[in-house]
C-alpha positions as CSV (number, residue, x, y, z in Angstrom):
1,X,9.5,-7.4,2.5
2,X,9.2,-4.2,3.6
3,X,11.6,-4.3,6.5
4,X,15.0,-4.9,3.0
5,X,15.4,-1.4,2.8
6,X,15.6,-1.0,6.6
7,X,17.8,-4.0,7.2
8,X,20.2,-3.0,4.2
9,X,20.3,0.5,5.5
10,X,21.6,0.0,9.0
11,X,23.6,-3.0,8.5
12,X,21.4,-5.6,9.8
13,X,21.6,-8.0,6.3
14,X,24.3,-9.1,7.2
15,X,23.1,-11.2,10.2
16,X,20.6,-12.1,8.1
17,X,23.2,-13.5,5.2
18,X,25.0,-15.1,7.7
19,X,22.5,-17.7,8.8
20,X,22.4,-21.0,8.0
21,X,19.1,-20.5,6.0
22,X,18.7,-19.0,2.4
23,X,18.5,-15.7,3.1
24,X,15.9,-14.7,0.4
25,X,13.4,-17.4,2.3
26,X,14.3,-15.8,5.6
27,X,13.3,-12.3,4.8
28,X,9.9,-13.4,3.0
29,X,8.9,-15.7,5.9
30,X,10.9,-14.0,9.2
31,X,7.7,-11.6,9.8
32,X,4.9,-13.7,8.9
33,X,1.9,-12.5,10.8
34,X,-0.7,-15.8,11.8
35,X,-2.7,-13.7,13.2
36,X,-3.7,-12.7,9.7
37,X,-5.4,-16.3,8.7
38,X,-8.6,-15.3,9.6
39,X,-8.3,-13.1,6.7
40,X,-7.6,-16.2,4.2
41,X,-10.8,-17.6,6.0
42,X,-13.1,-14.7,5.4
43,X,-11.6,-14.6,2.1
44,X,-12.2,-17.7,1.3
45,X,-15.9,-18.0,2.8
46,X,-16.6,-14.8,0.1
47,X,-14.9,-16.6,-2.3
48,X,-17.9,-19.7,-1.6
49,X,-20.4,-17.5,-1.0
50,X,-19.8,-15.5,-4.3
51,X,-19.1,-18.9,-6.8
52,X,-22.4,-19.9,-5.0
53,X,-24.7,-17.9,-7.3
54,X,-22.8,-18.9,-10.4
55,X,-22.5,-22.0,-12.6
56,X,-19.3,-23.6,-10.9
57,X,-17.8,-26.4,-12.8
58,X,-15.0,-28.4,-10.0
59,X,-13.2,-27.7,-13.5
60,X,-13.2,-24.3,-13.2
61,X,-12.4,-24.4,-9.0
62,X,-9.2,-26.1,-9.6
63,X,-7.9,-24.2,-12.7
64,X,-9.3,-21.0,-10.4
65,X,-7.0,-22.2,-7.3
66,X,-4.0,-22.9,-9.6
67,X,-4.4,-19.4,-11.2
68,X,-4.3,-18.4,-7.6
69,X,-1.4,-19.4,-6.6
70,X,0.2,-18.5,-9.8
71,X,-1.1,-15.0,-8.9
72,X,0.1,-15.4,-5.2
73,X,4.0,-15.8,-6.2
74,X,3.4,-13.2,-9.6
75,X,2.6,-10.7,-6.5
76,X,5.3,-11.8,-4.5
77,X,8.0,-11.7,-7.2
78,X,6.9,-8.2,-7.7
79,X,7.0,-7.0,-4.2
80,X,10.5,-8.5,-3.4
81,X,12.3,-7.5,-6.8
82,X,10.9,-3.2,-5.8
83,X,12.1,-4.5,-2.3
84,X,15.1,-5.6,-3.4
85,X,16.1,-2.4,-5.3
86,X,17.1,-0.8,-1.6
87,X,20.7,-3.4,-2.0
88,X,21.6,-0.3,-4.4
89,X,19.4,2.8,-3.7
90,X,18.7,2.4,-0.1
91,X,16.0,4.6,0.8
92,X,13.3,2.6,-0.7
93,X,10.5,2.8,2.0
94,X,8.4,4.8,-0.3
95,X,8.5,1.2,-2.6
96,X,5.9,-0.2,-0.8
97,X,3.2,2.6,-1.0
98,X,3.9,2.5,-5.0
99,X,3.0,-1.4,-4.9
100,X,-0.1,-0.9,-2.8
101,X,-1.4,1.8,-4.9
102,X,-0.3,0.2,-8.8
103,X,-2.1,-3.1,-7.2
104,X,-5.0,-1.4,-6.2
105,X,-6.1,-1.6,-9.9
106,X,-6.5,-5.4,-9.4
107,X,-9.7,-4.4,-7.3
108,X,-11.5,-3.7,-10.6
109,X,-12.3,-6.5,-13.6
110,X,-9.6,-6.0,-16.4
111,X,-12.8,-5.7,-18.4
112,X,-13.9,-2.1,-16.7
113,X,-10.3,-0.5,-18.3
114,X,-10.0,0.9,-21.3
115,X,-7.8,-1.3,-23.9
116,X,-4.6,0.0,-23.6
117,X,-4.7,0.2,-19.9
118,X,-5.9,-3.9,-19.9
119,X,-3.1,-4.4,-22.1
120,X,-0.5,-2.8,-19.3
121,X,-2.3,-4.3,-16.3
122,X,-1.9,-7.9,-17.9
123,X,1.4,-7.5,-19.7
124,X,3.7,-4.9,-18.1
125,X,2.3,-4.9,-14.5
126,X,0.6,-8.2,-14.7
127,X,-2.2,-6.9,-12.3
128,X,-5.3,-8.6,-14.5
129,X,-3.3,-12.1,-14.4
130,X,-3.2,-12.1,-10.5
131,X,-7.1,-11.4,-10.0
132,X,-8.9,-11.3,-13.3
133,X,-7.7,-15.1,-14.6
134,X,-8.8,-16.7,-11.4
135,X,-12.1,-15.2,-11.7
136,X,-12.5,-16.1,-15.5
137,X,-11.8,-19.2,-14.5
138,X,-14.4,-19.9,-11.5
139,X,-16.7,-18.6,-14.3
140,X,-15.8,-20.9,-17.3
141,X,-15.0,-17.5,-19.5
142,X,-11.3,-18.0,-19.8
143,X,-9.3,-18.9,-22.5
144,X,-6.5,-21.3,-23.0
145,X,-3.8,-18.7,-23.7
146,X,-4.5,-16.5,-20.7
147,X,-4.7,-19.9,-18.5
148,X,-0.9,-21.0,-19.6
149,X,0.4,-17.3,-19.6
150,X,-0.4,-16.6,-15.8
151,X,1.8,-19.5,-14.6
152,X,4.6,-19.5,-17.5
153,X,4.8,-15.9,-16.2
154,X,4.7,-16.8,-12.3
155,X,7.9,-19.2,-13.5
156,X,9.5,-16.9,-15.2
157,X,8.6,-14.3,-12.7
158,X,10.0,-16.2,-9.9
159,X,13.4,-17.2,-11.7
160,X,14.2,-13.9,-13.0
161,X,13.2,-12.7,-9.3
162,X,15.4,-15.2,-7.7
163,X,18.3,-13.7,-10.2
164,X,18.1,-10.5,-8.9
165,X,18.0,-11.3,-5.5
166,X,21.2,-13.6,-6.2
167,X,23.0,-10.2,-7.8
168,X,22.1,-8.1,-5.4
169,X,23.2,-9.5,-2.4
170,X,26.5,-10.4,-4.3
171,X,26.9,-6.7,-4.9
172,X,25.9,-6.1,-1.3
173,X,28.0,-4.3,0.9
174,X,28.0,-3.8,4.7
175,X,26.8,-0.4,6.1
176,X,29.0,-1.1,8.8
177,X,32.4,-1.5,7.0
């Protein structure tokens, strides 16, 4: 993602628009790195280690992996719509540093913020939905409303995402003509 504002700048979109692949697929899997599974693994293994100690329903894992995932494409709709901004203002490197450091509040429980602070990290920025949820789930604490917002809001998310991206390579032109 972070490679849009680079590729817009100096022209290279337009190879990438030219292929026979949707181009909003192309530049959110071109540069995956494998060598990052281990990551998912250690990840994953903390996730077991931690649900370990607690009373686990297989309830609660599969409504916590489905929050998961709903969190996974919540965080990617956010990340490509700030990288998609560099179509119109194209010096937008600094994008990335602002999503790193607005989603290092997901670090923290929602429940260790003061109220109106919970209230933006779940409804404005939907930090809390993306980490919080899951856990709530694993831990039979969460509620029916916050377990049908996080993916209504990863659909809409992605759709409204997938919008923008549509508009902004219409409006895209080449650095090169």
């Amino acid at each position: 993602m972070s490679r849009i504002a680079e590729n817009v700048r100096t022209g290279n979109m337009d190879f990438t628009l030219l292929k026979p692949i949707d181009a909003q697929f192309n530049v959110s899997a071109r540069h995956l790195n494998v060598l990052r599974f281990p990551d998912l693994l250690i990840g994953a293994g903390l996730l077991v280690y931690a649900a370990a100690g607690l009373p686990v329903t297989p309830g609660g894992v599969l409504a916590a992996a489905g929050l998961y995932l709903s969190g996974l494409v919540i965080v990617y709709c956010i990340w490509l719509a700030l990288s998609t901004t560099a179509f119109w203002f194209v010096k937008t490197q600094n994008a990335t540093e602002l999503f790193n450091g607005v989603f290092g509040a997901a670090r923290f429980p929602a429940t260790s913020f003061p109220l109106p602070v919970r209230f933006f990290l779940t409804f404005v920025i939907p930090v809390t939905l993306i980490t919080t949820v899951p856990a709530q789930a694993v831990t039979g604490q969460l509620t029916p409303a916050l377990a049908l917002v996080s993916p209504l809001l990863a659909l809409a998310l992605f759709v409204a995402t997938r919008l923008f991206w549509q508009r902004a390579v219409a409006s895209y032109t080449s650095a090169s003509s």
